[in-house]
C-alpha angles and dihedrals in degrees: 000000000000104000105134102246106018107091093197150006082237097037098090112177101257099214110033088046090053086056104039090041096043102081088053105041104056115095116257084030111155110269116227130276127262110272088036137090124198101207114186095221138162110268100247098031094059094048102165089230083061092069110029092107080068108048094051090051102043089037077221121127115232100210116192136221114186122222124229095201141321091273096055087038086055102040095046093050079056098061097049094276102189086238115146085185131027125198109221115186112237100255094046093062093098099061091039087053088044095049098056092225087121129058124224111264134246095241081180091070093047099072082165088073091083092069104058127127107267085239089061101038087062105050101118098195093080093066131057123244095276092052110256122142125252113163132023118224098230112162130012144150141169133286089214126179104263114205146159104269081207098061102054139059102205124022105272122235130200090287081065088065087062096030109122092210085075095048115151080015111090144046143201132210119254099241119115096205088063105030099047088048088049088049086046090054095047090047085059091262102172104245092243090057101052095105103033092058115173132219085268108039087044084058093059089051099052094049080058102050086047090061095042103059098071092052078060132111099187144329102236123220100170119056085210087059098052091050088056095049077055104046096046090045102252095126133036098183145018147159100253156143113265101251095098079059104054085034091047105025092094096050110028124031093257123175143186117224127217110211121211089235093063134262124283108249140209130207129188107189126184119237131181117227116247089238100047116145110263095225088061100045085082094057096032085060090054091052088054087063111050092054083064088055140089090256096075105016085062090060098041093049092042110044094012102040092229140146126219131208095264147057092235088121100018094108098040085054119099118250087251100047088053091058092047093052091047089248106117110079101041090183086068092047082068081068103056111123105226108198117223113188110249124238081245095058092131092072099048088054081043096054082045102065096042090052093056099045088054 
């Protein structure tokens, strides 16, 4: 992202987010009043300028709470959390659909749905077996490889990341769900299998995992930090989030790679609490809504650099903005890798943690 003080979209500011997030997230918590709507929603994604054309038509106050991650998010819907909106990443709805904690949507009353994106329209883990929705793809973008257009000949791909020529140069993120994915596709993983893995295919992964960590400089945690190891030279490639792009792209020829393979990609959707009021279902919709319209998708794509699920701004874009958002060749959206995590979630962090103890 390219919001000046906030290092990151998942960089939420520990602290001030505790503080802002604890009255709403203990169970038996006050609910909001009417006119006003609590959504649990990523720090910089739920910007309050983002949302101000809503407030002043609906004459109803969005009033944030910032999450601090999926888990917390999770745990604290379970215990009766006072949300009216929750924000799922893309690759936790199947678990949110599963728990019972979020209650099938009125499409009816999301008119805005017919714009989205094909790709979005057809994930099927925001809706139940028998079809019904549950959760709405709002916002998204691409974990691309950032590198130093100056220090390659030819624009890297995921086999860079375990290439020994780059050794002391390059650095993952410290994530299993990506990185073992990442390891699956260099070991020749079919793509549709990425994230259902199975005993042998994870082995190979892990082998690979194992050689890559000395040709590492580092497994970042904190985006801030990775900008740093770019800007003083320390790294020439990784695989990232695009924020040491938009915070580097005026001082240092920085790139992001599209790799053959297709881009990683992330996804926020917006979920209603099973328990919502019923008096609020009928504004919280609406809300829904709007996140899908140019009133939000203009400030996000403007001051954010994000993209948003639907084409409402495409067109009013620049050439170049629509290559910076991802946005400007649909047919490679097709291509975005979308990670889901697997039922055996528990080994790969397993094979995580023992490849970065070796």
């Amino acid at each position: 992202m390219s919001r000046a003080g906030l290092c990151s979209r998942r960089a939420v500011l520990g602290a001030l987010s505790a503080i802002a997030a604890a009255p709403l997230v203990g169970a038996g918590a006050a609910r909001a009043a009417t006119g006003e709507l609590i959504w649990s929603v990523w720090e910089s994604n739920g910007d309050p300028s983002y949302v101000k054309a809503f407030e002043a038509a609906q004459g109803a106050a969005i009033r944030q709470a910032y999450m601090t991650g999926n888990d917390a998010q999770f745990a604290a819907l379970r215990t009766g959390a006072a949300f009216d909106a929750v924000t799922p990443s893309l690759s936790e709805m199947t678990q949110y659909v599963r728990s019972g904690l979020i209650q099938p949507l009125d499409t009816g009353r999301i008119p805005g749905m017919a714009r989205l994106y094909d790709v979005f329209a057809a994930m099927d883990v925001t809706r139940d077996a028998g079809g019904a929705t549950y959760g709405v793809p709002y916002l998204w973008g691409a974990n691309p490889i950032t590198y130093r257009r100056d220090k390659f000949d030819a624009e890297p791909g995921y086999a860079t990341l375990f290439d020994s020529r780059y050794k002391g140069q390059l650095s993952m993120r410290d994530y299993p769900l990506e990185a073992v994915a990442i390891a699956g596709i260099f070991v020749g993983v079919p793509r549709d299998q990425l994230f259902s893995m199975d005993a042998a295919q994870l082995a190979e992964a892990r082998k690979a995992l194992l050689a890559q960590k000395p040709l590492l400089r580092s497994y970042w945690q904190s985006i801030g930090d990775l900008t740093n190891q770019f800007a003083t030279g320390e790294i020439t490639a990784a695989f990232s989030w695009r924020v040491p792009y938009d915070a580097l792209k005026d001082k240092l020829p920085m790139a992001m790679a599209r790799p053959a393979e297709g881009l990683f990609g992330w996804c926020d959707c917006i979920a209603l609490p099973a328990d919502l009021d019923p008096a609020r279902v009928g504004i919280a919709h609406a809300f829904i809504d709007y996140l899908l319209g140019p009133d939000y998708a203009t400030p996000a794509a403007m001051d954010g650099n994000y993209a948003t699920t639907t084409d409402v701004i495409r067109d009013a874009l620049t050439p170049e903005h629509r290559a910076d958002l991802f946005i400007d060749d649909l047919t490679y959206m097709k291509s975005f890798i979308w990670p889901s995590k697997p039922d055996n979630y528990a080994e790969w962090i397993k094979i995580w943690a023992e490849v970065k103890a070796s």
